[in-house]
N, C-alpha and C positions, 0 to 999 in steps of 0.2 A: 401716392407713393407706390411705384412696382416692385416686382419680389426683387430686380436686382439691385437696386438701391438699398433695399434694407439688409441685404448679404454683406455689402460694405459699409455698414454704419458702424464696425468696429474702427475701420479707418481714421475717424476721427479725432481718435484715442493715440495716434501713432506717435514717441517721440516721450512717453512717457511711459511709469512702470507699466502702467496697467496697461496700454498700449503694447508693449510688448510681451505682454502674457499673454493678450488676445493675437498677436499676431503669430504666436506660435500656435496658437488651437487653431485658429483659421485662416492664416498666411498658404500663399503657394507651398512654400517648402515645408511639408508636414513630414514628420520623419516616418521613417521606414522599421516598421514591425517585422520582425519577421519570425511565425507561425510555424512550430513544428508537425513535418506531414501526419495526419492523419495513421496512425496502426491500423492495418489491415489484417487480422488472423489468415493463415493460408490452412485451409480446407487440405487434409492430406488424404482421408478416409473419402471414396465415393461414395456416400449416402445417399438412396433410393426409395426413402418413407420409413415408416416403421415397421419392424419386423413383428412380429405374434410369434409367440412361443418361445418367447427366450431367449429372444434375437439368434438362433440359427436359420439358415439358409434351405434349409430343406424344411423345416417345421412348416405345417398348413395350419390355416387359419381355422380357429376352434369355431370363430362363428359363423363361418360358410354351412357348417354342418345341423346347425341347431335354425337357421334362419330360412325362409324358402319366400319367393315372389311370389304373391296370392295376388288374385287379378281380382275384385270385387265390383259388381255392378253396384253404383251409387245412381239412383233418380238425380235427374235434375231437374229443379225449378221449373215450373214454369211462369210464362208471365201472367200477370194481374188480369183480370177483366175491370173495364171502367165501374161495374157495377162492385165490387169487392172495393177498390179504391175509394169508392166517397160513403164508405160507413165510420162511422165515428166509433170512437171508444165510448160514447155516456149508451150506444145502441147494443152494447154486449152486457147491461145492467138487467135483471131480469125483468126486476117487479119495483117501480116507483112510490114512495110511499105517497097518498093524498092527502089534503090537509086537515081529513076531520081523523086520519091515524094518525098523526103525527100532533094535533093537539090531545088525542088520548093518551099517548104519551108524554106527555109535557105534564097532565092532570093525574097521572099517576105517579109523576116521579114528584110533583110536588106535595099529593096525598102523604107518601113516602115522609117526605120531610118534617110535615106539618105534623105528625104522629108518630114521630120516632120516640120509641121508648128503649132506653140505655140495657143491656145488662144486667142482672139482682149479681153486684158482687158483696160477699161476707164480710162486714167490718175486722 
């Protein structure tokens, strides 16, 4: 089935109500709307930006006075070297723990445990 076959499948319907309900929504003769134009406001004032000062004409801008172009040397970047590029993050760690420090710790926090004594709170 192509798209114009199925633009006419109201057709079908023709000769009855529903058929002419549909032939008014999609028949050739579709009535004519007609849209009032668009209001255009007419601009009567020449408006040229905003004014400073109070909107007079002769007023100067208070912040031309307080503001000045500073011209600032900023560095820029340079690039990588290959040698900078292939350091890892775990190579800015100072000091790795080994594993007889780190079972010292393990046997300390367990000590810790094994001998915890509470508190003396007053009944």
């Amino acid at each position: 089935m192509n798209g114009e076959d199925s633009l006419d499948n109201w057709k079908q319907f023709q000769g009855t109500e529903l058929g002419s309900l549909l032939g008014s929504i999609y028949g050739q003769n579709r009535p004519k709307i007609n849209y009032p134009k668009p209001k255009v406001k007419q601009e009567t004032v020449d408006r040229k930006g905003f004014i400073p000062g109070g909107a007079r004409s002769d007023a100067a801008d208070p912040r031309k006075a307080t503001r000045r172009d500073v011209k600032v040397a900023v560095p820029k970047p340079t690039g990588r070297s290959a040698e900078q590029e292939n350091i890892k993050p775990i190579d800015y760690i100072p000091k790795r723990k080994n594993l007889t420090m780190i079972q010292q710790d393990i046997d300390d926090i367990r000590m810790r445990q094994e001998h915890y004594r509470p508190a003396f709170v007053k009944p």
